[in-house]
N, C-alpha and C positions, 0 to 999 in steps of 0.2 A: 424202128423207133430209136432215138439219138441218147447213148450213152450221158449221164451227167455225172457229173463230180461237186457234192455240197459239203466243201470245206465249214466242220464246227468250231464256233470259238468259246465252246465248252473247254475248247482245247488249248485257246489262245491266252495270252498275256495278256488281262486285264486292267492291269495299269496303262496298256498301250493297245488300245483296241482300235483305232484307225487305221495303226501304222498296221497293224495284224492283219483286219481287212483286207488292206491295201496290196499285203505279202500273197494274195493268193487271188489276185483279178483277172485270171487268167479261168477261171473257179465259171460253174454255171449259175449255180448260187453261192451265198451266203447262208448257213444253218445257225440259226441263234433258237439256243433252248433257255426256254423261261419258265423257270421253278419257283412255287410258292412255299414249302414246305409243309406242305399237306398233302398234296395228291402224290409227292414224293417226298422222300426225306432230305432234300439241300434248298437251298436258296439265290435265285442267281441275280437275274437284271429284267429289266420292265419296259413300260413304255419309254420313259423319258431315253432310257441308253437306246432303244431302237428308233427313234426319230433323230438322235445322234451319226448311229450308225449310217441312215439314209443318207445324210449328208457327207457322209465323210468318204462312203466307198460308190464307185458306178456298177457294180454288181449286185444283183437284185437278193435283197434278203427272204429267203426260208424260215417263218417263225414257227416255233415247235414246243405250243402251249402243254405244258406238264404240270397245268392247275384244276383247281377247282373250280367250278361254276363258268364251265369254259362259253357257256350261252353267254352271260354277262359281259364278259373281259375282252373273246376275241373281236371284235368289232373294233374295239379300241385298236389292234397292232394294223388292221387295212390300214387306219386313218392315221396310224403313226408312218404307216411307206413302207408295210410287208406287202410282197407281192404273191407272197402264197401263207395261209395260215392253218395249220394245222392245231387241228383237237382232239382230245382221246376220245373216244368211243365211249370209257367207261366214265368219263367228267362230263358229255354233254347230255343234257334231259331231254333235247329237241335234237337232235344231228340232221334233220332234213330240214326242217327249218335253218339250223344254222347253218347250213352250208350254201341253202343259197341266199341265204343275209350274206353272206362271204364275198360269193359269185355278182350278186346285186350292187355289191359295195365296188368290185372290180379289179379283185383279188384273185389268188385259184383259192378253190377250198379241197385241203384234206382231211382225212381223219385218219389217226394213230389207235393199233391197236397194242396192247401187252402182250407180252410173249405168254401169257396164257389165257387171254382172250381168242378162243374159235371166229376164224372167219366166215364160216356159213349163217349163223343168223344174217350177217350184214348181207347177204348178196342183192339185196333185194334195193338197198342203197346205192351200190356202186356207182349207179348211171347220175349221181347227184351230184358226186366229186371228180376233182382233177388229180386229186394223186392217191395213195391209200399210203400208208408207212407201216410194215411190220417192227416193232421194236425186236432187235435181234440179242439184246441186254435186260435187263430187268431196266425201267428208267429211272433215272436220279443221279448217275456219277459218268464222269468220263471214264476209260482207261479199264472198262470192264472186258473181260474175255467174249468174244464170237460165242453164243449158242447155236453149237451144228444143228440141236432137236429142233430149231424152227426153218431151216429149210423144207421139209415136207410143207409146209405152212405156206412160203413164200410160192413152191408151186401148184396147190391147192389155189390158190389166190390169182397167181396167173391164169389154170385151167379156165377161172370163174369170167376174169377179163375176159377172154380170148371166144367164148362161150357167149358173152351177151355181145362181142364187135364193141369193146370200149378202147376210146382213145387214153385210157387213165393210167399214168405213172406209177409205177410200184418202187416204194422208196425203202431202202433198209436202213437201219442207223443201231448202232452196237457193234463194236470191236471188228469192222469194216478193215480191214486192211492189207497188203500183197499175199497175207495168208487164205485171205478169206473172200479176197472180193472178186474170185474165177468163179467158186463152189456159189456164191449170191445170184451171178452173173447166168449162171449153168441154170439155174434153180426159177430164175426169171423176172429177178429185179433188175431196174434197168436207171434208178436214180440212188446212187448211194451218198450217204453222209459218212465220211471219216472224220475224226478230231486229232488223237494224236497221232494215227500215221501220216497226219500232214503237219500238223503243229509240231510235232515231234520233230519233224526231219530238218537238216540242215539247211536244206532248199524248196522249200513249203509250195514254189509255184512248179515247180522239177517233181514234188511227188506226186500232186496232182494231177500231172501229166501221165508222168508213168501210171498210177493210179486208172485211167482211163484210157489207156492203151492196153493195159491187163484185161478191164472191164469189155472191150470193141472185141478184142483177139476172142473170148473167153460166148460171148455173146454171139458174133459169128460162127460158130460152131454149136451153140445150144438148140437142142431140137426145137423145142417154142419159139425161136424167131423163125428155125428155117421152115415154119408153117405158114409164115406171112409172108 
């Protein structure tokens, strides 16, 4: 299964979000987190900037709803030009419905849990999604520290994959970075989202790289891939 790198532009200069985009096309997505100020405490960007976005970058946008009433709203970012959209676990009323309204609309659909959301109720979901995301952060802010206590989590969750024969993505996002994304890697996520170790860096399409040459090295060696 192929290493990704989803550069966030939680992290990015939003006065100049094209040009940001555009700094990291080398990227396998784009992660845009969309906060309403409820289901988290910030406030970020919506429909209108991600139908912006589509335009403006050839790399396919990650959207990473962090709202409420995530039934209602997600259907809105397919039809703005996300090509994968994620919902919390704990904001959807319906997640099996909604994920294949997701899949139906011709989207991936994932779903996001909390870092203190248990992954075993949901196993029974998995086979409905295309990716799962552990938040490795509490969510609401960039620039938070790595939570080491949710790697158990992330291979608990792999087991689970690997257990039913799913083709399904395991995505981390939370203080992802050269520190942290062997120990993700090791653990059995294979799609990560960084923000400021790439936004951060002098050379945003150079981290990315590096970034997933850490992620390849770190993964070749993890006993769960050399099972497949």
């Amino acid at each position: 299964m192929a290493v990704q790198i989803n550069p966030s532009i939680l992290s990015a200069d939003f006065s100049r979000l094209a040009e940001e985009a555009r700094a990291v096309e080398g990227a396998d997505w784009l992660h845009v987190d969309v906060m309403d100020n409820h289901f988290v405490p910030n406030l970020t960007l919506g429909v209108p900037v991600v139908e912006s976005l589509v335009r403006a970058t050839d790399t396919p946008l990650d959207c990473h709803l962090m709202i409420e009433d995530a039934d209602r709203w997600a259907p809105q970012y397919v039809e703005a030009g996300a090509g994968s959209v994620t919902f919390h676990a704990e904001a959807a009323a319906a997640p099996v419905r909604l994920a294949r309204e997701i899949r139906a609309m011709g989207a991936r659909a994932s779903m996001a849990l909390k870092p203190a959301t248990p992954i075993e109720p949901y196993e029974d979901l998995l086979p409905e999604l295309d990716m799962l995301l552990i938040m490795t952060v509490e969510p609401g802010f960039g620039g938070q520290a790595f939570l080491d206590i949710m790697l158990p989590k992330i291979r608990r969750t792999r087991e689970l994959i690997s257990k039913h024969g799913l083709e399904l993505w395991l995505q981390v996002d939370g203080g992802v970075s050269a520190s942290t994304i062997e120990r993700c890697a090791e653990a059995g996520a294979d799609v990560f989202v960084a923000g400021s170790a790439v936004y951060g860096a002098s050379d945003p399409s150079q981290a990315v790289r590096a970034l997933r040459t850490q992620a390849r090295e770190a993964t070749a060696h993890a006993a769960w891939a050399c099972d497949h």
